[in-house]
C-alpha positions as CSV (number, residue, x, y, z in Angstrom):
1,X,155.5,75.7,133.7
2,X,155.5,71.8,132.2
3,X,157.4,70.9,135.6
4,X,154.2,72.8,137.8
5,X,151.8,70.7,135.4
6,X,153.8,67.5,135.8
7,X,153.7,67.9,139.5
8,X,149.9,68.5,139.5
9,X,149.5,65.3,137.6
10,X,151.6,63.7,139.8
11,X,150.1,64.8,143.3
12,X,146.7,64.3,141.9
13,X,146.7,60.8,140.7
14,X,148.3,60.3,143.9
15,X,145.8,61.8,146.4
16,X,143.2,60.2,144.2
17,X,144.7,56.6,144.4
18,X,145.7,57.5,148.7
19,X,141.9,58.5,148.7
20,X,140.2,55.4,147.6
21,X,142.3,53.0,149.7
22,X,143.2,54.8,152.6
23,X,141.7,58.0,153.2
24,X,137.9,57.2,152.6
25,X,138.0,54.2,154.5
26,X,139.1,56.0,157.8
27,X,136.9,59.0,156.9
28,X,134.2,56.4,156.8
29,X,135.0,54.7,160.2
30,X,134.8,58.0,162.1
31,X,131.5,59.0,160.2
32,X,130.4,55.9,161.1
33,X,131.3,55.8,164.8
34,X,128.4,55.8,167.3
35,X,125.9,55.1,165.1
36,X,123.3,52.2,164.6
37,X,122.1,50.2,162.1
38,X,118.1,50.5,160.8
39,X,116.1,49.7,164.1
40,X,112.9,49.4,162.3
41,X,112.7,45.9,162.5
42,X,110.1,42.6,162.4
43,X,110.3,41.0,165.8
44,X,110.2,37.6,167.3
45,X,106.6,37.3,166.9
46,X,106.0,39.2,163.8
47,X,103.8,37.8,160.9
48,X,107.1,37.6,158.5
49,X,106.5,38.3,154.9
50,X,107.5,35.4,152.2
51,X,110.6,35.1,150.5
52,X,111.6,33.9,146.6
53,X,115.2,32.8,146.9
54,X,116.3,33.0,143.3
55,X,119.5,31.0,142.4
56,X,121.3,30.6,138.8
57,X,123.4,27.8,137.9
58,X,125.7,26.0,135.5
59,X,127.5,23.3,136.4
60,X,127.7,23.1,140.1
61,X,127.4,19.6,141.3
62,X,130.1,20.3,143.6
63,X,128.3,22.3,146.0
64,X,124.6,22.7,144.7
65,X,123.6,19.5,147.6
66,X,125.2,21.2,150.3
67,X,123.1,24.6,149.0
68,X,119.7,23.5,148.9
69,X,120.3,21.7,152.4
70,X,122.0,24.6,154.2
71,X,119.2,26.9,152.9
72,X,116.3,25.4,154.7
73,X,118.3,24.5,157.7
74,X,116.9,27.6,158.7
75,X,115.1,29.6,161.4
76,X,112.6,31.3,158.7
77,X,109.3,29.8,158.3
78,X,109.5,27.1,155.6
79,X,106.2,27.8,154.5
80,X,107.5,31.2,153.8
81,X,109.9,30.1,151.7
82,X,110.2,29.1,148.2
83,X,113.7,28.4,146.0
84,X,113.4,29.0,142.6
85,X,116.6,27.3,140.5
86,X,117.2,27.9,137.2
87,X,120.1,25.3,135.7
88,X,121.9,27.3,132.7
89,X,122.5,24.8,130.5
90,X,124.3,22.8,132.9
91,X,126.6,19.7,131.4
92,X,127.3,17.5,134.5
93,X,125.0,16.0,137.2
94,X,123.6,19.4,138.7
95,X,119.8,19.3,137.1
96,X,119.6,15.3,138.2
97,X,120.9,16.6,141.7
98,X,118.4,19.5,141.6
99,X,115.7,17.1,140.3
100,X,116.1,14.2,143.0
101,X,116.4,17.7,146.1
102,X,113.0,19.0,144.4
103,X,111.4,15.2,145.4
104,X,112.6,15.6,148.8
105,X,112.2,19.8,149.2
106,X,108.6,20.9,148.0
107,X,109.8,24.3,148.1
108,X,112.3,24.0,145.5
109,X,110.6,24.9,141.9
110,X,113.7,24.0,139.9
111,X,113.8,24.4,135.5
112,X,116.6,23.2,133.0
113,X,117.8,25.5,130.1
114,X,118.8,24.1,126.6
115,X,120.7,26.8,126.1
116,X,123.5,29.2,127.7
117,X,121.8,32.2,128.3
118,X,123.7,34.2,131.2
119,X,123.0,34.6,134.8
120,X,121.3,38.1,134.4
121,X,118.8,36.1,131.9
122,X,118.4,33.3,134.4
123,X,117.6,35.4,137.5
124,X,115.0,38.1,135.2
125,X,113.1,34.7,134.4
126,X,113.0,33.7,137.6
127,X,112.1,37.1,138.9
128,X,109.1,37.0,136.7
129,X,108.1,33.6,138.5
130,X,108.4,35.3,141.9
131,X,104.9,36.7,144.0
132,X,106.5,36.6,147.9
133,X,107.3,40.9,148.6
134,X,110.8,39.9,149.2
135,X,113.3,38.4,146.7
136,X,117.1,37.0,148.0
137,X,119.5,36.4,145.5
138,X,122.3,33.9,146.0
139,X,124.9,31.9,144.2
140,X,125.4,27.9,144.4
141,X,128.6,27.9,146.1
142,X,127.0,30.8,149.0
143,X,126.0,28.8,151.9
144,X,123.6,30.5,154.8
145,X,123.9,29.8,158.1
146,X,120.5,29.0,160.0
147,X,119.5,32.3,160.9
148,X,120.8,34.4,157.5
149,X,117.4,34.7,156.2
150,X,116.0,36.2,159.0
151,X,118.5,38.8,159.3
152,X,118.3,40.0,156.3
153,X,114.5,40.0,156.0
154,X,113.9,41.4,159.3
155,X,114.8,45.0,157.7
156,X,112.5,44.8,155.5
157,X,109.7,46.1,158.1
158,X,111.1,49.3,157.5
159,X,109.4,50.9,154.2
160,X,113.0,52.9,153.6
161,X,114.9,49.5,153.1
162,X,115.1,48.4,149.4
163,X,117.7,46.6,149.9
164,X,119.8,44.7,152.4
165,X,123.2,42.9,152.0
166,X,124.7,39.1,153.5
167,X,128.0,39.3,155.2
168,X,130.2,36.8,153.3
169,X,133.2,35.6,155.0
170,X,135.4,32.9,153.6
171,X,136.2,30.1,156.1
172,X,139.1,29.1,154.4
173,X,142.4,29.7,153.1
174,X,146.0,28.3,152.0
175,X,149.0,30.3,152.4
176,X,150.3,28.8,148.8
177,X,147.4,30.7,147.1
178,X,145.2,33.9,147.0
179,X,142.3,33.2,149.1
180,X,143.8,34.6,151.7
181,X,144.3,37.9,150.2
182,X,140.9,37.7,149.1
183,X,139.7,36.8,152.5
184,X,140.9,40.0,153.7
185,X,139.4,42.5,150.8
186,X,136.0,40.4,151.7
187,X,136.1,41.3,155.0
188,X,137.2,45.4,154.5
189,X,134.4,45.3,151.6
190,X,132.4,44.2,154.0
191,X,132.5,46.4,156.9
192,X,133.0,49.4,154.6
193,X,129.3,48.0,152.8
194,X,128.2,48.2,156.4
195,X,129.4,51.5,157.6
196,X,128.1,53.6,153.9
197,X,124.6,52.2,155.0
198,X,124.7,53.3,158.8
199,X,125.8,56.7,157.3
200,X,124.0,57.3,153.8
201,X,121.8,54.4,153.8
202,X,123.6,54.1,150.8
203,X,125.9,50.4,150.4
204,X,127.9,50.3,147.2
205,X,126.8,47.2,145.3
206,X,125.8,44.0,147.6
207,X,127.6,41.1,146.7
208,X,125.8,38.9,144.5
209,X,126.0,35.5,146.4
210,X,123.8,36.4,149.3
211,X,121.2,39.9,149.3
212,X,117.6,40.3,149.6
213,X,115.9,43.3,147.8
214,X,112.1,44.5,148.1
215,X,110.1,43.3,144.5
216,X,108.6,46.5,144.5
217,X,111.9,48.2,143.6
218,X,113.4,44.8,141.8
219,X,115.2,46.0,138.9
220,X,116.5,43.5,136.8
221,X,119.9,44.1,135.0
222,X,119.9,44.2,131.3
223,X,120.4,40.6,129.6
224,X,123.8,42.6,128.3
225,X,124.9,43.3,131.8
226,X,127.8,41.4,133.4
227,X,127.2,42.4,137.0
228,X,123.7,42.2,137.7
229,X,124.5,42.6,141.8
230,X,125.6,45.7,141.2
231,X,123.0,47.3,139.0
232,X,120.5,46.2,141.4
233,X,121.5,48.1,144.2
234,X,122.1,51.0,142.5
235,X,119.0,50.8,141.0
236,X,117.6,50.9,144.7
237,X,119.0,54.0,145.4
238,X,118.3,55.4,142.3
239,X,114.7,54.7,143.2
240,X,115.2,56.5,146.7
241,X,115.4,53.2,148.7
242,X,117.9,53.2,150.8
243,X,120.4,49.6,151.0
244,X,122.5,48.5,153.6
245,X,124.6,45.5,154.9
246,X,123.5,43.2,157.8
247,X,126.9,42.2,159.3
248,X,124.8,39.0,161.2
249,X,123.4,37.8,158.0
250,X,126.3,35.5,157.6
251,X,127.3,33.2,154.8
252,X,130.1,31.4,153.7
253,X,132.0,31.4,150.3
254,X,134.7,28.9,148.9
255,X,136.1,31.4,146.9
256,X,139.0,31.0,144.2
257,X,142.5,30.0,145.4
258,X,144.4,30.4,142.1
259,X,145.1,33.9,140.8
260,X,144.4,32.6,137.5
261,X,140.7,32.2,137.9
262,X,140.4,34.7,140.4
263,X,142.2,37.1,137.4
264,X,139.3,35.7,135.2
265,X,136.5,36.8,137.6
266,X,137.6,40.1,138.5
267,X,138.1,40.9,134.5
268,X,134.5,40.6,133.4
269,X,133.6,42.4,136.8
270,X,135.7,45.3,135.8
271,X,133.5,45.5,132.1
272,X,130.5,45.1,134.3
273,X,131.5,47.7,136.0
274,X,131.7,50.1,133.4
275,X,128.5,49.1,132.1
276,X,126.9,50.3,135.6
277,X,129.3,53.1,135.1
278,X,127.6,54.5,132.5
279,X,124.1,53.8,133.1
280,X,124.1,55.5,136.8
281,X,126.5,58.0,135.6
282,X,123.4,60.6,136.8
283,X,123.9,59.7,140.6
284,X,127.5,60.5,140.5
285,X,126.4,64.3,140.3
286,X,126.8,66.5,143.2
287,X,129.9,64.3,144.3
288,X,129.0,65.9,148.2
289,X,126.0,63.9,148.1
290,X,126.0,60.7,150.4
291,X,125.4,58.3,147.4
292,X,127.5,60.1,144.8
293,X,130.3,60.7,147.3
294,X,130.4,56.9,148.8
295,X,130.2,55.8,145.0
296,X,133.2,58.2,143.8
297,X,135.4,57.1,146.6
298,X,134.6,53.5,147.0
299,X,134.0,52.2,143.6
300,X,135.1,54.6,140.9
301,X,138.6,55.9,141.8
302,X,139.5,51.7,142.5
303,X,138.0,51.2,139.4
304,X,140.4,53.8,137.9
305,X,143.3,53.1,139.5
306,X,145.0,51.5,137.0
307,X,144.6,54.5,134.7
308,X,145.8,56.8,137.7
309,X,148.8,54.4,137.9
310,X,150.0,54.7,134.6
311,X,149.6,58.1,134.6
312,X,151.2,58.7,137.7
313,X,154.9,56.6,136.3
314,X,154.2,59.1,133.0
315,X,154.3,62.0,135.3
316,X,157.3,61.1,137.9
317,X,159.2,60.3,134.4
318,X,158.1,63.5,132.8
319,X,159.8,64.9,136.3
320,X,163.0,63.0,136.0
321,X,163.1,64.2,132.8
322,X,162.9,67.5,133.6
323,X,165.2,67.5,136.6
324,X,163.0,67.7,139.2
325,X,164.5,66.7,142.3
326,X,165.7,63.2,144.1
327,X,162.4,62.7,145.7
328,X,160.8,62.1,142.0
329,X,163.7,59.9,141.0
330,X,163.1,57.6,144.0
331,X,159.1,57.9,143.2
332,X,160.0,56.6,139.4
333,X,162.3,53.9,140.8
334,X,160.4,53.0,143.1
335,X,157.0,52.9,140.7
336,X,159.4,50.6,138.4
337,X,160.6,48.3,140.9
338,X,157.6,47.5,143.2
339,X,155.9,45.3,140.4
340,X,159.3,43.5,140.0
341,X,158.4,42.3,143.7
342,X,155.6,40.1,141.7
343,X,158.3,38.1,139.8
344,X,160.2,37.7,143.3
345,X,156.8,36.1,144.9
346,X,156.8,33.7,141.5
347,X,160.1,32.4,142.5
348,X,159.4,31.9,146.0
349,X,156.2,30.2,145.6
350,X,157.5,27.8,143.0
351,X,160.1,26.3,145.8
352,X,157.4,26.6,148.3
353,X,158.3,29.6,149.9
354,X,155.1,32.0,150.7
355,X,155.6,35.5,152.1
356,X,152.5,37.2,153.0
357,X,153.4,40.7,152.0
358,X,154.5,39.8,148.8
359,X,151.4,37.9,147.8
360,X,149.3,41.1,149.1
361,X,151.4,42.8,146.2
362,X,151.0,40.6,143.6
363,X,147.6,40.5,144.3
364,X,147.5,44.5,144.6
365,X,148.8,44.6,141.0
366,X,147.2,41.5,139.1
367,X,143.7,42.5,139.9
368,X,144.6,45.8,138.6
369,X,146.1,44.2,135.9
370,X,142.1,42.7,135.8
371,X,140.8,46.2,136.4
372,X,142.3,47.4,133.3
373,X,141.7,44.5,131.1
374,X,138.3,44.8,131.7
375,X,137.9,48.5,131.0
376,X,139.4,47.5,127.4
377,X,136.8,44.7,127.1
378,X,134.3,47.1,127.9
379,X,135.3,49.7,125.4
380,X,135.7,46.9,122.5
381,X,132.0,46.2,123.0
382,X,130.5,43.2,125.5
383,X,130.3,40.0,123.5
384,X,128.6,37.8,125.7
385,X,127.4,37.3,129.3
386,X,127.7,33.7,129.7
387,X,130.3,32.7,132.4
388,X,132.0,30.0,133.7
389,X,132.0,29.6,137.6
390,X,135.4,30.0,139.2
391,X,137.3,26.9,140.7
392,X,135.6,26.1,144.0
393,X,137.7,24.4,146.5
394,X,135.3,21.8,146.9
395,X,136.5,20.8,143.3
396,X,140.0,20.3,144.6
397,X,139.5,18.2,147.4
């Protein structure tokens, strides 16, 4: 009877894991097939509404020139446009950047905070500075390409859309580090993002560097939140908007190339996660639904895979244990050794060898490693929201 059980556990954390990283996402594609995205568009000639571009930051003087430029090298009308910049606290030359852009840009409305208060606290005061309909929310280190605005606003003609997602893509990458392997999950996450709204309307959680969101159904996250992107768009649906992903709003990210800081970020994601977790626990319910379902298989069975790891290795050794067959010895063996494959990457990388597969496993592993940390975080109780911004690459050049 134990053995039965043991294999239950076993088959289930299995399918579940199988599910959220391979099954779902071809399910998706073929549910996806065919159709279009929202054709309920403003046209060439349209009156287009205005826009409050809303942009937290804390020590960015790397990049925060090259944002403010690229975002009104744009096709939207400028006198549609405002930037509203809030500077947490920021400790190198970012406000006196900001402050000599505001001379030369009349649409940027920038402020300097004393004090570290968090980006969720940054963008609600911002928010409550904002009158255009629509609101785009973006990070320092995002950069638009001309026509980005307009392709996400253009949705917006549609009264359905509440909320509607940038495509990020990350124009660079070095074998010797991770950005590669985060290139790729970028660009998955994005076409899955794309393919949930085609079919539910129903994209889970826009990523916070580049999304524009209808005011009327604005939600900002609790000053306690870590991942404000996140509990905006599922406030959306909540709401009955529906949110989506605009694959030719396009904008470029320098993300992290050191595992490291990359670790860091994905960490305090995973609490964040849990915070949305619980507070949208309600939409999870029937799990056939379109948002619940996209939401369970997207999102909350990656978020528990590190729990369904562990207990998977408890179950194949309850099975060896028990004398369950060869098949459940080479499971074990091979649950023990594949991690072993991260100390093997170590070596190679320190005398400059760099084997693709092997970094796609380390980095498989180490942002579970993250996943899991973060749950712990979460259950110990959120301390703070402040952040640091991740190593750009712009830094190390």
């Amino acid at each position: 009877m134990m053995t039965v059980l043991l294999q239950l556990v076993f088959w289930g954390c299995l399918l579940l894991v199988a599910h959220t990283y391979v099954l779902f996402p071809l399910l998706l594609a073929r549910l996806a097939r065919g159709r279009q995205q929202n054709q309920d568009v403003y046209g060439p000639d349209a009156e287009w509404p205005t826009v409050d571009i809303l942009l937290a930051a804390h020590n960015e003087q790397a990049v925060i020139e090259e944002k403010v430029r690229t975002t009104f090298a744009t096709t939207y009308p400028l006198d549609r446009l405002r930037l509203l910049v809030g500077s947490d606290n920021s400790s190198d030359q970012t406000n006196s950047l900001l402050a000599k852009l505001a001379q030369e840009y009349p649409q940027v409305h920038f402020e300097a905070y004393a004090q570290r208060t968090g980006k969720p606290t940054v963008i609600e005061n911002l928010a409550r500075q904002a009158t255009a309909p629509v609101l785009v929310l973006t990070d320092a280190n995002v950069f638009f390409a001309s026509d980005t605005l307009r392709q996400l606003v253009k949705h917006f003609h549609n009264p359905a859309i509440g909320l509607v997602g940038g495509h990020i893509l990350n124009p660079d990458h070095r074998a010797e580090g991770i950005s590669g392997q985060e290139k790729a999950y970028l660009e998955r996450e994005n076409l899955m993002k794309y393919q949930e709204g085609v079919v539910w309307g129903a994209m889970m959680g826009a990523f916070g560097g580049c999304f524009a969101v209808r005011r009327a159904c604005y939600h900002p996250a609790p000053a306690a939140f870590l991942v404000d992107d996140f509990y905006i768009t599922l406030a959306v649906l909540r709401d009955g908007y529906q949110a989506i992903n605009e694959l030719d709003a396009v904008c470029y990210e320098d993300v992290s190339d050191h595992l490291p800081e990359e670790f860091r970020r994905k960490a305090r994601i995973s609490a964040g996660n849990f915070q949305n977790l619980k507070e949208f626990r309600a939409l999870l319910w029937p799990p056939w639904r379109g948002v619940a379902f996209a939401w369970w298989s997207h999102k909350v069975l990656r978020w528990l895979t590190p729990q369904l790891l562990l207990v998977l290795l408890l179950a194949s050794l309850g099975l060896v244990a028990s004398g369950a067959g060869w098949f459940f010895q080479l499971a074990f063996v091979g649950q023990l050794g594949l991690p072993l494959l991260l100390l093997l990457d170590a070596t190679l990388r320190r005398r400059g060898h760099n084997s693709r597969l092997l970094r796609f496993i380390t980095h498989f592993y180490s942002m579970n490693a993250a996943l899991l940390l973060g749950y712990w975080r979460y259950l110990r109780g959120i301390k703070t929201t402040v952040w640091q911004p991740t190593q750009r690459f712009q830094q190390g050049q």
